[in-house]
PyMOL Python script that loads the backbone (N, CA, C, O; Angstrom):
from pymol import cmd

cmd.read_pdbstr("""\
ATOM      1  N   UNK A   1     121.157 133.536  93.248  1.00  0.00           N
ATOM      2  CA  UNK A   1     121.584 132.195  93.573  1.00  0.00           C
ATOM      3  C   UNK A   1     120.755 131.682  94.752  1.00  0.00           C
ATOM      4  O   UNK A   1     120.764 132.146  95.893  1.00  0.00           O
ATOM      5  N   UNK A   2     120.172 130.846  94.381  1.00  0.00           N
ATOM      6  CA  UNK A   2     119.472 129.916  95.349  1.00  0.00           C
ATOM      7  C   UNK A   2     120.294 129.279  96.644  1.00  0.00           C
ATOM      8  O   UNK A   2     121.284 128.640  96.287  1.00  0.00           O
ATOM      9  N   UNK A   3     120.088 129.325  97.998  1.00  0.00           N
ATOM     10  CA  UNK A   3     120.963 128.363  98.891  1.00  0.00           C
ATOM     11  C   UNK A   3     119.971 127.761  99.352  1.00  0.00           C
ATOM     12  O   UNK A   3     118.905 128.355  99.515  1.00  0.00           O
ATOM     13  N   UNK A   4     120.172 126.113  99.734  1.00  0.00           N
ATOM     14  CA  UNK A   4     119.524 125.330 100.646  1.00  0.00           C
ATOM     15  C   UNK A   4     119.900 125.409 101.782  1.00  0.00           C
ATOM     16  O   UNK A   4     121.105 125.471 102.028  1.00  0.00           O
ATOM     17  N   UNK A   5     118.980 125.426 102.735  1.00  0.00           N
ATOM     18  CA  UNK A   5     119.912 125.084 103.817  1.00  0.00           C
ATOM     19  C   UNK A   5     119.193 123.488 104.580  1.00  0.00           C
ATOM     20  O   UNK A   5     117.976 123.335 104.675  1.00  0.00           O
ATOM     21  N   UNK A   6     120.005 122.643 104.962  1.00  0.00           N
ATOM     22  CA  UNK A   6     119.923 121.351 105.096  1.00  0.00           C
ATOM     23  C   UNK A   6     118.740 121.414 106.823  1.00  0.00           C
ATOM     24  O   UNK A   6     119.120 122.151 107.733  1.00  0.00           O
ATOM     25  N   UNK A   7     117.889 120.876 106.937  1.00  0.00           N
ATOM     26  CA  UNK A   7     117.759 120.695 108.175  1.00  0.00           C
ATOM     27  C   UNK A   7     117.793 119.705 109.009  1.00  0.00           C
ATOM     28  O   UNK A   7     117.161 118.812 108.445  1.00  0.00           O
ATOM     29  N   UNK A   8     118.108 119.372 109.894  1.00  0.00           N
ATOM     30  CA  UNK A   8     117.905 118.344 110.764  1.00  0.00           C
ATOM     31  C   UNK A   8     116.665 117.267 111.343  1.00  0.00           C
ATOM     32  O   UNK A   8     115.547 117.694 111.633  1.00  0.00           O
ATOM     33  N   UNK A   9     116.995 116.001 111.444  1.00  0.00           N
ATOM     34  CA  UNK A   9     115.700 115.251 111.746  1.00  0.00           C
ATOM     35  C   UNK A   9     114.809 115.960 112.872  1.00  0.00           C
ATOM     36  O   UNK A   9     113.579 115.924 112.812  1.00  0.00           O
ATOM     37  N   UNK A  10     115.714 116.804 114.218  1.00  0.00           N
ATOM     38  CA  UNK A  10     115.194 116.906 115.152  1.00  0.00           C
ATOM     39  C   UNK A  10     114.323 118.501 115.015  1.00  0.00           C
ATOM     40  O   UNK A  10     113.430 118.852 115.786  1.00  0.00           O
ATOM     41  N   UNK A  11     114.863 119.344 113.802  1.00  0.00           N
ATOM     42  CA  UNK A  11     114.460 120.412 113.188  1.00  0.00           C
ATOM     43  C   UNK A  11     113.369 120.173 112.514  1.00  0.00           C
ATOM     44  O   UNK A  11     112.544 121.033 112.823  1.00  0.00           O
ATOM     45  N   UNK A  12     112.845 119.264 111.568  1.00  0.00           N
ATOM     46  CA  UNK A  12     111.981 119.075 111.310  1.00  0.00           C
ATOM     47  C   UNK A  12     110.912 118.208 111.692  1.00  0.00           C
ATOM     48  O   UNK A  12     110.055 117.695 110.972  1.00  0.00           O
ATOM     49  N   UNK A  13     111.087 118.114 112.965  1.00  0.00           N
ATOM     50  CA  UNK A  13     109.968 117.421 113.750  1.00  0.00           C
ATOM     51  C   UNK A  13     109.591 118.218 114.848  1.00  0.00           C
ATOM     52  O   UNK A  13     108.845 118.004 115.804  1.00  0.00           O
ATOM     53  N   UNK A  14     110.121 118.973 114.577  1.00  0.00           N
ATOM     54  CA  UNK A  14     109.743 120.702 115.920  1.00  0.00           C
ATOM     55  C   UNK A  14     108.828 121.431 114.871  1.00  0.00           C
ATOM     56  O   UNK A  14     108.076 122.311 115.291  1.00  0.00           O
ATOM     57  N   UNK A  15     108.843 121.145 113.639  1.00  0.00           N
ATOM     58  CA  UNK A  15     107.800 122.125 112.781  1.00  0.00           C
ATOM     59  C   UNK A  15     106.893 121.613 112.740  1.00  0.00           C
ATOM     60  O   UNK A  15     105.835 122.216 112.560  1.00  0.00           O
ATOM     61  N   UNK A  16     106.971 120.142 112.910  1.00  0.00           N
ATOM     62  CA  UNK A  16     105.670 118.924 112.298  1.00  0.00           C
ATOM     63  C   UNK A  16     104.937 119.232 113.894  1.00  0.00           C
ATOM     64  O   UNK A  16     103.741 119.048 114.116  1.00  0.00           O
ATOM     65  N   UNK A  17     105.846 119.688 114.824  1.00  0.00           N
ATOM     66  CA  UNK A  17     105.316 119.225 116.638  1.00  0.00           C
ATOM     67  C   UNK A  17     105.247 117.600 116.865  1.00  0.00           C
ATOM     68  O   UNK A  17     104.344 116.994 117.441  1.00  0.00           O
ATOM     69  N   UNK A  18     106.528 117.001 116.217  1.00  0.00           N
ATOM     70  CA  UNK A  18     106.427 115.683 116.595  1.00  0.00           C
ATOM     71  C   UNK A  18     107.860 115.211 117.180  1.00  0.00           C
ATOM     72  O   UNK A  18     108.785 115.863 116.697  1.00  0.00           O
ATOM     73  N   UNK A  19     108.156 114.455 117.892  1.00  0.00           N
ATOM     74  CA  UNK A  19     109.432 113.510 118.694  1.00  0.00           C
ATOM     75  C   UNK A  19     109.883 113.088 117.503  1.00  0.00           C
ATOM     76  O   UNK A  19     109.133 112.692 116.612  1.00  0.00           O
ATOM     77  N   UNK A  20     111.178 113.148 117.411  1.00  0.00           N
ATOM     78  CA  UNK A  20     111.867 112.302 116.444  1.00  0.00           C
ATOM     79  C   UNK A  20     111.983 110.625 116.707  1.00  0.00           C
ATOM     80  O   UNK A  20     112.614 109.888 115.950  1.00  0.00           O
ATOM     81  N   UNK A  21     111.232 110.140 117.961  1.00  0.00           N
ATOM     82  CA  UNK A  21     110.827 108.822 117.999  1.00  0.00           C
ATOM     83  C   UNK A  21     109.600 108.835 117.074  1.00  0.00           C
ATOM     84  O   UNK A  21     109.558 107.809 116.395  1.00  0.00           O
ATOM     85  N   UNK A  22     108.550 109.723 116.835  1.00  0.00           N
ATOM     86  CA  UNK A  22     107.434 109.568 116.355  1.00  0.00           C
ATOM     87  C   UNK A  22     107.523 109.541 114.511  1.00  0.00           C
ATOM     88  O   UNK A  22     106.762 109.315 113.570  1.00  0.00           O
ATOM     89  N   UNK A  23     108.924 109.915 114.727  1.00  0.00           N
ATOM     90  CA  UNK A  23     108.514 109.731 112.938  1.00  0.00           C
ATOM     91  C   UNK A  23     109.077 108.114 112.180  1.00  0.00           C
ATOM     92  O   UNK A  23     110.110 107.486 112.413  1.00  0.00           O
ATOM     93  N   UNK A  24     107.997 107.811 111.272  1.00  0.00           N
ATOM     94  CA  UNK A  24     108.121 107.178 110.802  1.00  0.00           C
ATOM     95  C   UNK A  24     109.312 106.440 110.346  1.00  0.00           C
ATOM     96  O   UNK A  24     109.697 107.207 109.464  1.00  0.00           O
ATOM     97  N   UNK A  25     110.356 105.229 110.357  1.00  0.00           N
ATOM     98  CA  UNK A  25     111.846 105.254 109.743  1.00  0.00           C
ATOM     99  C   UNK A  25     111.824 104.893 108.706  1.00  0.00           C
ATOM    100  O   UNK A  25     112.884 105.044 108.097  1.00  0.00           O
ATOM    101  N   UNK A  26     110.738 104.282 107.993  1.00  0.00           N
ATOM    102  CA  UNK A  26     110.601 104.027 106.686  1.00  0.00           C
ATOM    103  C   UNK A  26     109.048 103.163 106.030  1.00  0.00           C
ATOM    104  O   UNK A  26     108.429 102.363 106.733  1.00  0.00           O
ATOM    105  N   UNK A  27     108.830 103.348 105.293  1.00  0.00           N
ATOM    106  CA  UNK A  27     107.588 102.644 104.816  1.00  0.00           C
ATOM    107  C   UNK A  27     107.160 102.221 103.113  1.00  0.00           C
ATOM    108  O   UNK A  27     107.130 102.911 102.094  1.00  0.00           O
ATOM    109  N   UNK A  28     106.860 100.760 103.369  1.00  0.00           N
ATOM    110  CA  UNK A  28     106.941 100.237 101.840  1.00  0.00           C
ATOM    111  C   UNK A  28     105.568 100.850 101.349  1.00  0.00           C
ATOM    112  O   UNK A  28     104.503 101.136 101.897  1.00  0.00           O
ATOM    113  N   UNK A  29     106.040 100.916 100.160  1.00  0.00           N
ATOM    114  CA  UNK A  29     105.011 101.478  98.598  1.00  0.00           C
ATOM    115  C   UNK A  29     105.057 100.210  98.062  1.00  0.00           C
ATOM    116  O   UNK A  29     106.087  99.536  98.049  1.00  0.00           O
ATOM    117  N   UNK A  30     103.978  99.841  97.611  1.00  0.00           N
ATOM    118  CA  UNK A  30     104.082  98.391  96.336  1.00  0.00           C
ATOM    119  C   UNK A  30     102.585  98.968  95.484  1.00  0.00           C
ATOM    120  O   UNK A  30     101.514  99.343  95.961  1.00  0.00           O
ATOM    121  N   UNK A  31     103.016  98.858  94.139  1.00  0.00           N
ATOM    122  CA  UNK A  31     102.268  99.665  92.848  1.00  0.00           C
ATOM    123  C   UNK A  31     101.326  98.609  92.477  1.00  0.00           C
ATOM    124  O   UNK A  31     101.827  97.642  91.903  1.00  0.00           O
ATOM    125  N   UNK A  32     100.498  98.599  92.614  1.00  0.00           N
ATOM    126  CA  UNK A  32      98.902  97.813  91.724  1.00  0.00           C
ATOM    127  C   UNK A  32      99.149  98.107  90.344  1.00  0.00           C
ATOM    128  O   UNK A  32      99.546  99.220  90.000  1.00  0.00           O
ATOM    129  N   UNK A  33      98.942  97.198  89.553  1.00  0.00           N
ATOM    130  CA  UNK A  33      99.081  97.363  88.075  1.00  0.00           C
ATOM    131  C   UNK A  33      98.423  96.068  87.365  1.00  0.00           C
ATOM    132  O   UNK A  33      98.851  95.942  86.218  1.00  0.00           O
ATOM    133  N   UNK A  34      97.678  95.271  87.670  1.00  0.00           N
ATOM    134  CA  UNK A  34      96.591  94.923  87.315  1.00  0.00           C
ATOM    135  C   UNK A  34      95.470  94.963  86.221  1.00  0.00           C
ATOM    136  O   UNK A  34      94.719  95.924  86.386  1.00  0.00           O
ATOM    137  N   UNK A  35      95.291  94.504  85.598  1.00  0.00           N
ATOM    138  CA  UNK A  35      94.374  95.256  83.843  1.00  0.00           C
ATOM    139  C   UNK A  35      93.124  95.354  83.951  1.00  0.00           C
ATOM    140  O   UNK A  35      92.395  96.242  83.508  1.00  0.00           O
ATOM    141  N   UNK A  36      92.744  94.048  84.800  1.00  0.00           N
ATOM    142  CA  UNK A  36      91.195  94.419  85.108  1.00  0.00           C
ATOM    143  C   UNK A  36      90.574  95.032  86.418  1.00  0.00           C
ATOM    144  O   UNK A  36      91.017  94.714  87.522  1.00  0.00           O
ATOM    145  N   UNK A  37      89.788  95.703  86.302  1.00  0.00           N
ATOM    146  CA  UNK A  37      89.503  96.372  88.110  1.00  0.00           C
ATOM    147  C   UNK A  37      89.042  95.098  88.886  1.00  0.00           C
ATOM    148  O   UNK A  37      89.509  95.172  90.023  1.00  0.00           O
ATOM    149  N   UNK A  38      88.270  93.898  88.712  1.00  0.00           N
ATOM    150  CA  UNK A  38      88.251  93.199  89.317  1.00  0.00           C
ATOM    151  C   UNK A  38      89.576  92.107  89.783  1.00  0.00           C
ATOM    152  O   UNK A  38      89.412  91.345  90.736  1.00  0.00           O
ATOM    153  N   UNK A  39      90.977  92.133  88.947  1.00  0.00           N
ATOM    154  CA  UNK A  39      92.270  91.614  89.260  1.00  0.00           C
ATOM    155  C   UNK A  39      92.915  92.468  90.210  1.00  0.00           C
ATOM    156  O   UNK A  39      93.743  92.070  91.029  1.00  0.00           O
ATOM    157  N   UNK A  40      92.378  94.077  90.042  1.00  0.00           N
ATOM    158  CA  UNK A  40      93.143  95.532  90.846  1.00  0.00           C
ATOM    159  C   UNK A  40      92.883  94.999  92.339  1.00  0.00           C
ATOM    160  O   UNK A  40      93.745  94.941  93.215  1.00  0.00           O
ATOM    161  N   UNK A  41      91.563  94.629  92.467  1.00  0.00           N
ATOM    162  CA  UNK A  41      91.110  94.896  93.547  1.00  0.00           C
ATOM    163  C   UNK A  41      91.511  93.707  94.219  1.00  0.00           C
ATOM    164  O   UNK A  41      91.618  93.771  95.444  1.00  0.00           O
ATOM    165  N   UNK A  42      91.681  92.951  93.811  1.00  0.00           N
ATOM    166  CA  UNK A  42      91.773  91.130  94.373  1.00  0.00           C
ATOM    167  C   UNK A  42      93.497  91.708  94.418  1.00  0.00           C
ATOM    168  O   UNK A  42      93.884  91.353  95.531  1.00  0.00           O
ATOM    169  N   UNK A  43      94.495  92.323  93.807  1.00  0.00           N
ATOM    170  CA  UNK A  43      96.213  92.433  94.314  1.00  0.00           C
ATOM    171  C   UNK A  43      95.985  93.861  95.557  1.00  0.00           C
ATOM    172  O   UNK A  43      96.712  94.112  96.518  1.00  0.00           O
ATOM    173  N   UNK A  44      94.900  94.503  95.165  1.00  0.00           N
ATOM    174  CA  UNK A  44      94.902  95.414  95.845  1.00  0.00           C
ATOM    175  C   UNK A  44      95.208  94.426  97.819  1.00  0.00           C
ATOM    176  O   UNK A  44      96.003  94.693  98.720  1.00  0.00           O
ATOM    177  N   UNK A  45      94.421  93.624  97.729  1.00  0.00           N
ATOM    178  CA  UNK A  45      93.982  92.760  98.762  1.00  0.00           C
ATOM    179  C   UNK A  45      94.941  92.384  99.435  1.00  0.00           C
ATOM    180  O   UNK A  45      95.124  92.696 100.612  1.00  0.00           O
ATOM    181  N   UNK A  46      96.321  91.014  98.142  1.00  0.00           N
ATOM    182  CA  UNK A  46      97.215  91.002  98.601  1.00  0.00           C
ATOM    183  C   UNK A  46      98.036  91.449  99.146  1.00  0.00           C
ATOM    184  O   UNK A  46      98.547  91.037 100.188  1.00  0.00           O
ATOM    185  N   UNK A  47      98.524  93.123  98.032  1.00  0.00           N
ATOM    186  CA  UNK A  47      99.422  93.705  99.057  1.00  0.00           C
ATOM    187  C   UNK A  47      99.333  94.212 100.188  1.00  0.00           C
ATOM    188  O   UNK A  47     100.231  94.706 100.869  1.00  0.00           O
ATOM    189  N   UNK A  48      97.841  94.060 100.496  1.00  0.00           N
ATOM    190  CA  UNK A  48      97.883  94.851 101.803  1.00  0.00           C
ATOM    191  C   UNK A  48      98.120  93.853 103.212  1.00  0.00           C
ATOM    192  O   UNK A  48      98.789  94.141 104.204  1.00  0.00           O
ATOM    193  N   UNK A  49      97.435  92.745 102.980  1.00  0.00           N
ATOM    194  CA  UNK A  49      97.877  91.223 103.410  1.00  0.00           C
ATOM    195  C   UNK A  49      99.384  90.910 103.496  1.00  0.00           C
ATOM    196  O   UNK A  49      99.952  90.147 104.277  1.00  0.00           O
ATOM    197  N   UNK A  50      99.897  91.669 102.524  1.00  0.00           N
ATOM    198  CA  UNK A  50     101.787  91.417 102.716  1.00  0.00           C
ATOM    199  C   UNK A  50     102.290  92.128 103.713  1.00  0.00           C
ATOM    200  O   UNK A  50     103.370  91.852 104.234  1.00  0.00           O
ATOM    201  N   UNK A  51     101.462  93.220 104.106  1.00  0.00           N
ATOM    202  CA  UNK A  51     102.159  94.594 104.527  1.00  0.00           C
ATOM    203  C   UNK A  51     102.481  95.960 104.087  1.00  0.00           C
ATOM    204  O   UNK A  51     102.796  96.930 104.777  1.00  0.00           O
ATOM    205  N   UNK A  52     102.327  95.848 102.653  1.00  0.00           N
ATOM    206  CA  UNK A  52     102.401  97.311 102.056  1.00  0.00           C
ATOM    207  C   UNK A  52     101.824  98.368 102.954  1.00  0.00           C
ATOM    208  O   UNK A  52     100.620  98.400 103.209  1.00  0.00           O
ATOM    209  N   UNK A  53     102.708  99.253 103.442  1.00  0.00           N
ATOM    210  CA  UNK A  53     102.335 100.615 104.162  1.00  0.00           C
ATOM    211  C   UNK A  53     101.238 101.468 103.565  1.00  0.00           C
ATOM    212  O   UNK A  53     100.257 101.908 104.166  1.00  0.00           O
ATOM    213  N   UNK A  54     101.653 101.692 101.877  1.00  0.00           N
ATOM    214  CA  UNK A  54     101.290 102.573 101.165  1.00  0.00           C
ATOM    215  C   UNK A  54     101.087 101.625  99.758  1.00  0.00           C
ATOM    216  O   UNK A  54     101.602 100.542  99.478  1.00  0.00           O
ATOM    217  N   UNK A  55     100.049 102.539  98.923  1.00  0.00           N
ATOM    218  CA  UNK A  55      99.525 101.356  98.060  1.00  0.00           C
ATOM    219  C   UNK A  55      99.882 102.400  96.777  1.00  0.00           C
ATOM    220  O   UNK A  55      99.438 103.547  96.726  1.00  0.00           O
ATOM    221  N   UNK A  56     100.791 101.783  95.718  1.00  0.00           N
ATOM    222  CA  UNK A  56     100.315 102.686  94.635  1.00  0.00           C
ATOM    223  C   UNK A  56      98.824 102.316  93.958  1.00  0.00           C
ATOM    224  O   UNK A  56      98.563 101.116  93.877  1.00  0.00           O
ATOM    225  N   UNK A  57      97.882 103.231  93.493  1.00  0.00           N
ATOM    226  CA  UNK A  57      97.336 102.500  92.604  1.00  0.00           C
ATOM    227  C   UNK A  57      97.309 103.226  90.403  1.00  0.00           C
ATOM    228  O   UNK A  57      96.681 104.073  89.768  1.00  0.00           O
ATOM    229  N   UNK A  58      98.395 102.203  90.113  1.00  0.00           N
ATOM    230  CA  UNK A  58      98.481 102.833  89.196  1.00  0.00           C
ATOM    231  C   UNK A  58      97.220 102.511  87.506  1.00  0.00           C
ATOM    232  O   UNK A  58      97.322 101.700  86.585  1.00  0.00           O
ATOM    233  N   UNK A  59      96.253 103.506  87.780  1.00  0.00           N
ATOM    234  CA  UNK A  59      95.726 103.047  87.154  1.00  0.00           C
ATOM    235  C   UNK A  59      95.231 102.968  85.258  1.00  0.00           C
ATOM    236  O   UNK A  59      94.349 102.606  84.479  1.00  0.00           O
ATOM    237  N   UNK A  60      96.323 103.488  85.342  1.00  0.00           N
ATOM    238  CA  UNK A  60      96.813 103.451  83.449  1.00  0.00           C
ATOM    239  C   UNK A  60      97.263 101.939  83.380  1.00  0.00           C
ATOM    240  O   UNK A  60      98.130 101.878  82.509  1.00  0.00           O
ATOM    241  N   UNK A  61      97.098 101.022  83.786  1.00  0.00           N
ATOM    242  CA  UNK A  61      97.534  99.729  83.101  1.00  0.00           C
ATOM    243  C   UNK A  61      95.467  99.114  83.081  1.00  0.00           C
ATOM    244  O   UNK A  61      94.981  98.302  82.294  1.00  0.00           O
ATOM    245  N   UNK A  62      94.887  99.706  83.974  1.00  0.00           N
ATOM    246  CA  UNK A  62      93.510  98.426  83.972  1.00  0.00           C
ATOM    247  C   UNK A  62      92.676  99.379  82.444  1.00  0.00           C
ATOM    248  O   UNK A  62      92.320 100.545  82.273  1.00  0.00           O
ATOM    249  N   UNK A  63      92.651  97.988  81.500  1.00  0.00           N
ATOM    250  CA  UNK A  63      92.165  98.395  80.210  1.00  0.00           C
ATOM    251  C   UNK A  63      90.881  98.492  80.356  1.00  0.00           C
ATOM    252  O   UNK A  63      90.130  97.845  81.086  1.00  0.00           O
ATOM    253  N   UNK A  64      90.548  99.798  79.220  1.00  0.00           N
ATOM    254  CA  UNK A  64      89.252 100.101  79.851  1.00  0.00           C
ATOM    255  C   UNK A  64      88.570 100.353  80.912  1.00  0.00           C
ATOM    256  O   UNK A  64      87.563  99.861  81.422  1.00  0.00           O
ATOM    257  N   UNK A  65      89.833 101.867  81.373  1.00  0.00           N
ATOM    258  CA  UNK A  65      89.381 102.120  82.835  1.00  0.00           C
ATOM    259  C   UNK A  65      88.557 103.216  82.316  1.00  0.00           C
ATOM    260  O   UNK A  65      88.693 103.696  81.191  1.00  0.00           O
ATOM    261  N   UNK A  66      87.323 103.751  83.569  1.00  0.00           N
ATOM    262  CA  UNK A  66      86.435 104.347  83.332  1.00  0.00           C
ATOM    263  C   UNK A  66      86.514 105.291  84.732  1.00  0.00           C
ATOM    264  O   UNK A  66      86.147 104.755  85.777  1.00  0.00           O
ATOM    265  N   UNK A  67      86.830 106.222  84.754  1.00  0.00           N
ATOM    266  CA  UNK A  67      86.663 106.897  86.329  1.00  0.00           C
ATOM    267  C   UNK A  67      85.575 106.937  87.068  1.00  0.00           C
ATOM    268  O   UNK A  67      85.448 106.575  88.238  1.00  0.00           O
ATOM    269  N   UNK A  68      84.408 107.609  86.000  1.00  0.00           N
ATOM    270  CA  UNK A  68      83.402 107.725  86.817  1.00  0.00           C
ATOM    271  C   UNK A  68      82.505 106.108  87.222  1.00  0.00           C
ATOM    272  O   UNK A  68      81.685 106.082  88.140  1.00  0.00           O
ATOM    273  N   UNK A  69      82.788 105.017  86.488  1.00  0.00           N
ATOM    274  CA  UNK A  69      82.515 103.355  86.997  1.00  0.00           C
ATOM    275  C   UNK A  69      83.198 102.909  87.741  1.00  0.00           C
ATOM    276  O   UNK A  69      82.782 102.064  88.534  1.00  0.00           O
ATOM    277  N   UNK A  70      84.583 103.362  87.734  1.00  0.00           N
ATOM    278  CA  UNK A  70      85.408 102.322  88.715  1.00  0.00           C
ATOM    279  C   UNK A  70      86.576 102.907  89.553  1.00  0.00           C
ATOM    280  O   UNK A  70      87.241 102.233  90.340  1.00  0.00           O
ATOM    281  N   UNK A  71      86.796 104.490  89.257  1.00  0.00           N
ATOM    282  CA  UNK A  71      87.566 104.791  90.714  1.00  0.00           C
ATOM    283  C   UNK A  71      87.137 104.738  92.241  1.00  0.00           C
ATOM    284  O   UNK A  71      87.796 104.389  93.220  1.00  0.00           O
ATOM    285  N   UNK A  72      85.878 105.176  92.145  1.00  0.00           N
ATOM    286  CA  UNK A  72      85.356 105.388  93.402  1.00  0.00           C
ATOM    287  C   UNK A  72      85.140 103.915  94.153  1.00  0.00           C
ATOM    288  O   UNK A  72      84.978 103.991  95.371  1.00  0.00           O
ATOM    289  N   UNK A  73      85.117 102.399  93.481  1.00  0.00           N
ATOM    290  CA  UNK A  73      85.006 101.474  94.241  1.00  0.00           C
ATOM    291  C   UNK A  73      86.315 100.907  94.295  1.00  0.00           C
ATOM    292  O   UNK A  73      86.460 100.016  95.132  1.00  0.00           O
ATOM    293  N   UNK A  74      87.453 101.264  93.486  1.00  0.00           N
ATOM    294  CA  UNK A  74      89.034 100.889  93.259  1.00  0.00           C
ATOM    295  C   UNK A  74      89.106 101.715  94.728  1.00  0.00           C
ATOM    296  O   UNK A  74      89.352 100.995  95.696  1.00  0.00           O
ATOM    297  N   UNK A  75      88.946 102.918  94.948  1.00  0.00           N
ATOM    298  CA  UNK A  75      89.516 103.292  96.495  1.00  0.00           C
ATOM    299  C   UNK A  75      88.971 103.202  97.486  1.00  0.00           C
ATOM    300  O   UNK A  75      89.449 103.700  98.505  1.00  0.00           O
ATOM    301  N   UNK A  76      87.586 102.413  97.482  1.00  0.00           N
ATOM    302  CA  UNK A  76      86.939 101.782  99.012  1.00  0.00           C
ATOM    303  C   UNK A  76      87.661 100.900  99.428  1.00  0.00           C
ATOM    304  O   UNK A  76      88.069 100.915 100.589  1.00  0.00           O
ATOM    305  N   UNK A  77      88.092  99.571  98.229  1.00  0.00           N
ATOM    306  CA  UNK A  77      88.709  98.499  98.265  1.00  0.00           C
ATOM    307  C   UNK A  77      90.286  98.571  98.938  1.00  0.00           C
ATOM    308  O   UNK A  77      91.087  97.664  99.166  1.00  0.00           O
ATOM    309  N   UNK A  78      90.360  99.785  99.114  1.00  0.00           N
ATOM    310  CA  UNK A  78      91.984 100.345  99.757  1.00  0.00           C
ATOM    311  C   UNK A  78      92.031 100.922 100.633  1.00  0.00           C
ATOM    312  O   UNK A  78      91.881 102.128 100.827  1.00  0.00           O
ATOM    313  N   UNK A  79      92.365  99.682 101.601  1.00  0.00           N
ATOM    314  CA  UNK A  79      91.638 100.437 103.638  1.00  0.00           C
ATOM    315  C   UNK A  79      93.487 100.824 103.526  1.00  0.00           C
ATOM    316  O   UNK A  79      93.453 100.632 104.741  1.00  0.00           O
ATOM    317  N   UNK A  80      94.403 101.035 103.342  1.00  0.00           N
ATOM    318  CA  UNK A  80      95.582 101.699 103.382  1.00  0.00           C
ATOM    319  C   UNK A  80      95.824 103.237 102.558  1.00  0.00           C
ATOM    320  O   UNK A  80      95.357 103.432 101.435  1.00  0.00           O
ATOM    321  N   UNK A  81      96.583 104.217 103.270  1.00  0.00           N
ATOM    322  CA  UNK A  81      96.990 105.061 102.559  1.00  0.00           C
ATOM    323  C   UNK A  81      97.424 104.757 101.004  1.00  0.00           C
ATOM    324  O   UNK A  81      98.240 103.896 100.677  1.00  0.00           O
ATOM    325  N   UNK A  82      96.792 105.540 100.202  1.00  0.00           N
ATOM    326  CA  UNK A  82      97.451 104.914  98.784  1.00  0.00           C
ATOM    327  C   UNK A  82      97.790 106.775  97.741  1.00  0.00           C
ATOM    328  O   UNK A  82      97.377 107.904  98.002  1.00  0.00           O
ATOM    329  N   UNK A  83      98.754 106.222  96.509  1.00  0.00           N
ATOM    330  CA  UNK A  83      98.498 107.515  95.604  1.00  0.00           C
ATOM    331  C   UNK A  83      98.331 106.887  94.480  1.00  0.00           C
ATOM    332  O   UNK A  83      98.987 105.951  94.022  1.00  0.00           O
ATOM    333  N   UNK A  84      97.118 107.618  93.899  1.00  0.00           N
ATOM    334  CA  UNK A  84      96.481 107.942  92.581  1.00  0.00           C
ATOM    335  C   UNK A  84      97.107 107.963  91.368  1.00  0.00           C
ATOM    336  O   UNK A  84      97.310 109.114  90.982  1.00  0.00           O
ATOM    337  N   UNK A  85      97.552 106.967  90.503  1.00  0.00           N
ATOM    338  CA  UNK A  85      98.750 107.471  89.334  1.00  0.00           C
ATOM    339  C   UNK A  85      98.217 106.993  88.459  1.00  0.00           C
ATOM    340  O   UNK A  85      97.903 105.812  88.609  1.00  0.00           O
ATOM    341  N   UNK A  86      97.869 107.666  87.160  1.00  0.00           N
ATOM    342  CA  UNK A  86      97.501 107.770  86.203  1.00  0.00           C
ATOM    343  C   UNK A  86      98.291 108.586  84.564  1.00  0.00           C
ATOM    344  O   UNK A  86      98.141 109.669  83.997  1.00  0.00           O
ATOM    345  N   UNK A  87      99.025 107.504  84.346  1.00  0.00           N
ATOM    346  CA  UNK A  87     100.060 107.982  83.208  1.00  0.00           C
ATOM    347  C   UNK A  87      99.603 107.443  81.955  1.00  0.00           C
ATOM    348  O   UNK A  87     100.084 106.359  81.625  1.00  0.00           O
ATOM    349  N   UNK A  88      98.691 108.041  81.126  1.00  0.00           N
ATOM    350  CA  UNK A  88      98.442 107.341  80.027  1.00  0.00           C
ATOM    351  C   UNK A  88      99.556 107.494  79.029  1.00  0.00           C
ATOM    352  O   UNK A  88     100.204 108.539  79.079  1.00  0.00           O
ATOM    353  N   UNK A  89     100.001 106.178  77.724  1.00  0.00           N
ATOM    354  CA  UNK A  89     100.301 106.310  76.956  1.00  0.00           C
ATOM    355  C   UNK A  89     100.049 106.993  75.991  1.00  0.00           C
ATOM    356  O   UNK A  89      98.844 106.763  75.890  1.00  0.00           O
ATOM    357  N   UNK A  90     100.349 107.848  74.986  1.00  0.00           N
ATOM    358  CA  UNK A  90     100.458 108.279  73.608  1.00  0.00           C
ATOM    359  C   UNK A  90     100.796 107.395  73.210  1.00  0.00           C
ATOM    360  O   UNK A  90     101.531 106.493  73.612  1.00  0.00           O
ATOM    361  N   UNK A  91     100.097 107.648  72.080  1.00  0.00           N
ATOM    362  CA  UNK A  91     100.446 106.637  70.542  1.00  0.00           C
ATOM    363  C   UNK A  91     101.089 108.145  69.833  1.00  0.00           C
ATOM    364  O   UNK A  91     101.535 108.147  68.685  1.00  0.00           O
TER     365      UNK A  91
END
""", "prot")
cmd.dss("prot")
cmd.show_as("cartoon", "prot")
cmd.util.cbc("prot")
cmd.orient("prot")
């Protein structure tokens, strides 16, 4: 039998070596989903202009994505922390 044991904010900021003033209290994610890499990159823009903390960039919606053409300039275009999501459909 597995037990958790729960830890505390001030417990886990003694492991990180950080003040529990220093941690973060929360931070927005807003998902890019965009079809063309040139539309990705132009919302990429906005949300960051809104404030998005963190950027998804999900890139199973831009049709006719190509990794080796267009990831590497999809994540210059993203001066914010972002994560990589890539869920293709099955037919």
């Amino acid at each position: 039998m597995l037990r958790h044991r729960r830890r505390s904010k001030v417990a886990c900021s003694a492991a990180l070596d950080l003040q529990p003033a220093a941690l973060p209290k929360s931070s927005i994610c807003v998902s890019v989903t965009a079809t063309t890499v040139e539309s990705f990159i132009h919302e990429i823009d906005e949300v960051e202009r809104a404030g998005a903390d963190i950027v998804e960039l999900r890139l199973d919606y831009i049709k006719g994505f190509d990794t080796e053409r267009d990831l590497a300039r999809i994540m210059a275009s993203c001066s914010r922390p972002y994560i990589v999501t890539f869920r293709p459909q099955w037919e």
